[in-house]
Backbone bond lengths (Angstrom), bond angles and torsions (degrees), N, CA, C in turn:
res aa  C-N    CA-C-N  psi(-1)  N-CA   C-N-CA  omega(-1)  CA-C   N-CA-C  phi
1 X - - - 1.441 - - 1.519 108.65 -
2 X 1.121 123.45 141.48 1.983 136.43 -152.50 1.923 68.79 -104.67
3 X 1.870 94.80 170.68 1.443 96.58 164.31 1.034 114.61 -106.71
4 X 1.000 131.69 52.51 1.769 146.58 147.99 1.775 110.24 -91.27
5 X 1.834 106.41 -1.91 1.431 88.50 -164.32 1.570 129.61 101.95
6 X 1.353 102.32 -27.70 1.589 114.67 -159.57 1.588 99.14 -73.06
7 X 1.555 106.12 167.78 1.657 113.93 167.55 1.749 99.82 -114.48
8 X 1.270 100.85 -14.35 1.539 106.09 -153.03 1.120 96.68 -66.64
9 X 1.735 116.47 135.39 1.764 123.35 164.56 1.651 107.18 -102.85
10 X 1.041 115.85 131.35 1.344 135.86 177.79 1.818 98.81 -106.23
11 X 1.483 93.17 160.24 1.053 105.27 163.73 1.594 146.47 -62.04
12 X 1.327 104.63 -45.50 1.427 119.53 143.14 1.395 128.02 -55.02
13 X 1.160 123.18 -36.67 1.510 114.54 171.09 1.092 107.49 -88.77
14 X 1.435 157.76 -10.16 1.581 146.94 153.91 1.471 95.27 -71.33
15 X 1.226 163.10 -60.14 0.953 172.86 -173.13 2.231 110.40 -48.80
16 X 0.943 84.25 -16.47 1.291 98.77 -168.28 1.652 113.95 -115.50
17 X 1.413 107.36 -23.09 1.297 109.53 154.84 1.375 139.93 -21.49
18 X 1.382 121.41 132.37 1.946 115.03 174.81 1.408 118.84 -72.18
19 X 1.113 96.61 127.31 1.810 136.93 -167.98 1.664 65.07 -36.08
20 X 1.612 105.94 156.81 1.295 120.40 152.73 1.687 105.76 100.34
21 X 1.397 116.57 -35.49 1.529 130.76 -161.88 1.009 100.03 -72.91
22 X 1.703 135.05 167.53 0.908 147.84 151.51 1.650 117.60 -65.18
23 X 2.007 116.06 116.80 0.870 121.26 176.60 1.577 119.08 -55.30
24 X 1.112 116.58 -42.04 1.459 151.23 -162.80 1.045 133.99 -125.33
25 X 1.672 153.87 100.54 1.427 121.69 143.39 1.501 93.06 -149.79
26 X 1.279 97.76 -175.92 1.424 128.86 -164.55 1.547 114.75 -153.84
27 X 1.405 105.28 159.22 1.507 114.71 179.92 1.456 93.75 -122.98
28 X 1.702 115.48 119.76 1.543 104.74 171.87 1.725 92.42 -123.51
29 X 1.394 93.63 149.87 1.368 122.28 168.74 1.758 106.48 -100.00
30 X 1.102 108.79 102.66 1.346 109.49 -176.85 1.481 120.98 -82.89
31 X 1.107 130.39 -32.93 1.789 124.68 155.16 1.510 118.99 -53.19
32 X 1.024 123.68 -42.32 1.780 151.05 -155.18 1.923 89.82 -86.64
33 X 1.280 103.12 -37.79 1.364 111.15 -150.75 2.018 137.08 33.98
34 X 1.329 73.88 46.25 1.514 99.12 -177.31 1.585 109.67 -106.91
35 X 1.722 120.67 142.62 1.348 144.70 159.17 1.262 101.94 -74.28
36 X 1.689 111.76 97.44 1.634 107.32 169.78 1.714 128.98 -94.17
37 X 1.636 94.50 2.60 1.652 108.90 150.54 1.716 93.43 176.72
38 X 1.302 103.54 169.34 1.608 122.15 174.14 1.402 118.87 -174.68
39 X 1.663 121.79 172.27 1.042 122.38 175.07 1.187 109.58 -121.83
40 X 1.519 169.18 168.29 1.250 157.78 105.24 1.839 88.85 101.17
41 X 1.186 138.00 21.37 0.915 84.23 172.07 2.363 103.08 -134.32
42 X 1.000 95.26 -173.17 1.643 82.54 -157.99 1.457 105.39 -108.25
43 X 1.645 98.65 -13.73 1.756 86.80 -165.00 1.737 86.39 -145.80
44 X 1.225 119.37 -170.39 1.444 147.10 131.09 1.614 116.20 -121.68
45 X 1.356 129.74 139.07 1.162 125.87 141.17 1.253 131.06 -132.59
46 X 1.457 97.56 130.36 1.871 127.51 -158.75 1.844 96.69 -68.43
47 X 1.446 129.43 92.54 1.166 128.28 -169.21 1.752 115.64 -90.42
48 X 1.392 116.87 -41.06 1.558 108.14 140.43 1.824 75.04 -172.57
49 X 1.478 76.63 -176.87 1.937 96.89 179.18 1.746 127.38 -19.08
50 X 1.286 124.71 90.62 0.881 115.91 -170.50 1.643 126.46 104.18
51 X 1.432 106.65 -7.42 1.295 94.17 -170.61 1.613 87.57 -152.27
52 X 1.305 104.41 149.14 1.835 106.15 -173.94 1.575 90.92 -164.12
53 X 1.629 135.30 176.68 1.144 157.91 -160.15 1.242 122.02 -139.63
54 X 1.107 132.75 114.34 1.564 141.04 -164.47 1.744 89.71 -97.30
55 X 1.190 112.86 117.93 1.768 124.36 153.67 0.898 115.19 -79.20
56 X 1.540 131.94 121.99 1.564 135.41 157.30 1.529 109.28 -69.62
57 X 1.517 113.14 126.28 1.512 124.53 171.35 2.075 98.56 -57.85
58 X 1.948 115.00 -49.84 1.248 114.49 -167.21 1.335 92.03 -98.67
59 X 1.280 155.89 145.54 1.417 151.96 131.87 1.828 102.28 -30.20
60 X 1.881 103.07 154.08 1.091 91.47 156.05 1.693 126.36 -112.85
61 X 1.321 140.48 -150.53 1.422 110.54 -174.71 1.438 123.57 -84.23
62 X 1.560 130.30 -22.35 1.441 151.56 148.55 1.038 109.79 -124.10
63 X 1.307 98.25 168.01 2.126 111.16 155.66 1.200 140.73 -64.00
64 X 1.623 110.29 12.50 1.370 111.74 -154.62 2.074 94.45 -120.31
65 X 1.267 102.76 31.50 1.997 107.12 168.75 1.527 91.00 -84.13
66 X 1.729 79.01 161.19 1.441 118.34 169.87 1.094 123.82 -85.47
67 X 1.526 112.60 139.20 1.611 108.70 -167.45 1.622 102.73 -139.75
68 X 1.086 105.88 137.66 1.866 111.25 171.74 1.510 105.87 -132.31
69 X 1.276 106.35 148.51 1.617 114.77 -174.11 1.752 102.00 -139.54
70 X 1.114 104.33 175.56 1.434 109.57 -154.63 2.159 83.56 -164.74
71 X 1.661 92.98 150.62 1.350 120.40 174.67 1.206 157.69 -157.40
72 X 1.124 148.95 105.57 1.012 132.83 -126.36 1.845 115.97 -139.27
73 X 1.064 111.23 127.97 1.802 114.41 -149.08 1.472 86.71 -155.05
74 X 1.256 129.62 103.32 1.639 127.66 139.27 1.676 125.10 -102.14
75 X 1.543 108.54 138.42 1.745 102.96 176.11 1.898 101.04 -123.31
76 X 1.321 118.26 122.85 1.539 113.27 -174.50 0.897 106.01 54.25
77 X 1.620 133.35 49.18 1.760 111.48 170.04 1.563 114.08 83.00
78 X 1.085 114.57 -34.38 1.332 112.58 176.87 1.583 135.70 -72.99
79 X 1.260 130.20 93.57 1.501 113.92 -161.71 1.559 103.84 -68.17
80 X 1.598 115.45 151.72 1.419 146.12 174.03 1.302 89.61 -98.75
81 X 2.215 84.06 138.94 2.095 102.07 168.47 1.341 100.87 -84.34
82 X 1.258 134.52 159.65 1.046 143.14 143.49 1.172 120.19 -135.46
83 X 2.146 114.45 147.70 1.660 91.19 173.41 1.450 78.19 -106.59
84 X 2.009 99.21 166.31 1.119 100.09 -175.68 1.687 90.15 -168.53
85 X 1.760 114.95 144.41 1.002 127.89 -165.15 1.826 135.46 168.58
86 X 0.987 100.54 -173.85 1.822 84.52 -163.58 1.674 95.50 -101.62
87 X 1.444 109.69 101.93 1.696 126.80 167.89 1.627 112.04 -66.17
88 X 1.602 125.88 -11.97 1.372 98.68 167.69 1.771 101.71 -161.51
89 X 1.546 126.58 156.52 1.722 105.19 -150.15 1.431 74.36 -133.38
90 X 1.338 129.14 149.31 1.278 137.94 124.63 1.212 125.40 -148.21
91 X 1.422 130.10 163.30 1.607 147.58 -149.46 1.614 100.19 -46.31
92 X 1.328 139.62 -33.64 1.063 164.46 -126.27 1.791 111.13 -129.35
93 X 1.408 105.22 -46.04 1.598 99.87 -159.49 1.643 91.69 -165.93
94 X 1.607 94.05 153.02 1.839 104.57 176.84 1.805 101.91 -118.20
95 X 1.038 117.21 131.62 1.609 124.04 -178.50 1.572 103.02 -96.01
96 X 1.182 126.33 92.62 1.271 143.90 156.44 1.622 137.33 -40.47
97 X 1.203 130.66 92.40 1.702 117.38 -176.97 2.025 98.80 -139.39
98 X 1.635 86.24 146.87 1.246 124.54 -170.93 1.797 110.29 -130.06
99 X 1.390 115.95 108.05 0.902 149.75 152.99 2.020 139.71 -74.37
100 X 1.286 105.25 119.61 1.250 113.79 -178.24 1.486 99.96 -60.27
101 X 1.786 121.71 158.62 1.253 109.67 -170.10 1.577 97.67 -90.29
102 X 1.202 118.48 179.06 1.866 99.55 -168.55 1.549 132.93 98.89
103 X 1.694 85.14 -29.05 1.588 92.30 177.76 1.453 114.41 97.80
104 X 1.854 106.19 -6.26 2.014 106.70 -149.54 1.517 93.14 -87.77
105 X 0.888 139.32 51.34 1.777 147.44 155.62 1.389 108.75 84.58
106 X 1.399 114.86 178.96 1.435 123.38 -155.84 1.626 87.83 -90.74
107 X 1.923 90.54 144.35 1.529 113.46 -150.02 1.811 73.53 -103.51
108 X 1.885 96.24 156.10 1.504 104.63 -173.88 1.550 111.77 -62.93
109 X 1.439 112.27 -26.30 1.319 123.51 -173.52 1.525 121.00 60.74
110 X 1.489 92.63 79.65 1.103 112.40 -160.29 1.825 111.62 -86.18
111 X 1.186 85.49 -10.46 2.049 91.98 -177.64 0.971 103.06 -138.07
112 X 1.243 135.11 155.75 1.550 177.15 78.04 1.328 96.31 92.51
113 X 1.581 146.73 98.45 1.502 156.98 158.02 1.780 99.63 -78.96
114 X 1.195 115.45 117.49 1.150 141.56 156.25 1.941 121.05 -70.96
115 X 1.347 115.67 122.15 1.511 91.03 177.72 1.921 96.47 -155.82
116 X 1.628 115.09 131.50 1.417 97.05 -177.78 1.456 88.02 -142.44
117 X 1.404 112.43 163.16 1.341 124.67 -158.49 1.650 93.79 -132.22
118 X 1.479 90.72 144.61 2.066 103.56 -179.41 1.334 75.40 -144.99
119 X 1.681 96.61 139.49 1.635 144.81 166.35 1.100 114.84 143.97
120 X 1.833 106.08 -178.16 1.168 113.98 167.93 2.187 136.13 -59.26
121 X 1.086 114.78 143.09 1.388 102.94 -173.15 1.583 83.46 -105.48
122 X 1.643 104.80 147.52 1.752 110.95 -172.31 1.503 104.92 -93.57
């Protein structure tokens, strides 16, 4: 939020961001298929169980940013492993997949996927 109040991201103000910040991220709820916050980015798409696509509203300058993701899955109190992470990068969009721990296939992802992007925006 700017101190005018605003939510609105412009181009110039993502662009203008401190070196170091996250270009990008988002919180997706992948059952819900809802954006429960983000920065820079324009879309989600829900690609099947476990795996969906973050759209950048700005491109960034190549494919070669940094990306960290985060996840979150409880059953009875008990937290679930998962690996989970961005399987393919380009200027445009991050390809997202989430895995049961075990190897036993991509989990529906039923709670809250975390995902934020570091680099340059082109």
């Amino acid at each position: 939020q700017d101190s005018a109040g605003s939510n609105e991201i412009t181009t110039a103000n993502v662009k203008t961001a401190f070196n170091n910040s996250a270009k990008a991220w988002a919180n997706y709820h992948m059952t819900a298929n809802t954006i429960g916050g983000s920065l820079n980015v324009s879309s989600v798409t829900d690609n099947a169980n476990g795996h969906f696509t973050i759209n950048f509203t700005n491109s960034m300058n190549d494919k070669y940013y940094f990306s960290a993701s985060s996840n979150a899955h409880t059953s009875s109190g008990s937290a679930l492993n998962y690996s989970a992470g961005v399987s393919k990068q380009t200027v445009s969009s991050a390809d997202y997949k989430r895995e049961t721990s075990g190897g036993a296939g991509y989990d529906a992802g039923l709670y809250d996927n975390g995902l934020g992007i570091f680099g340059d925006l082109a």
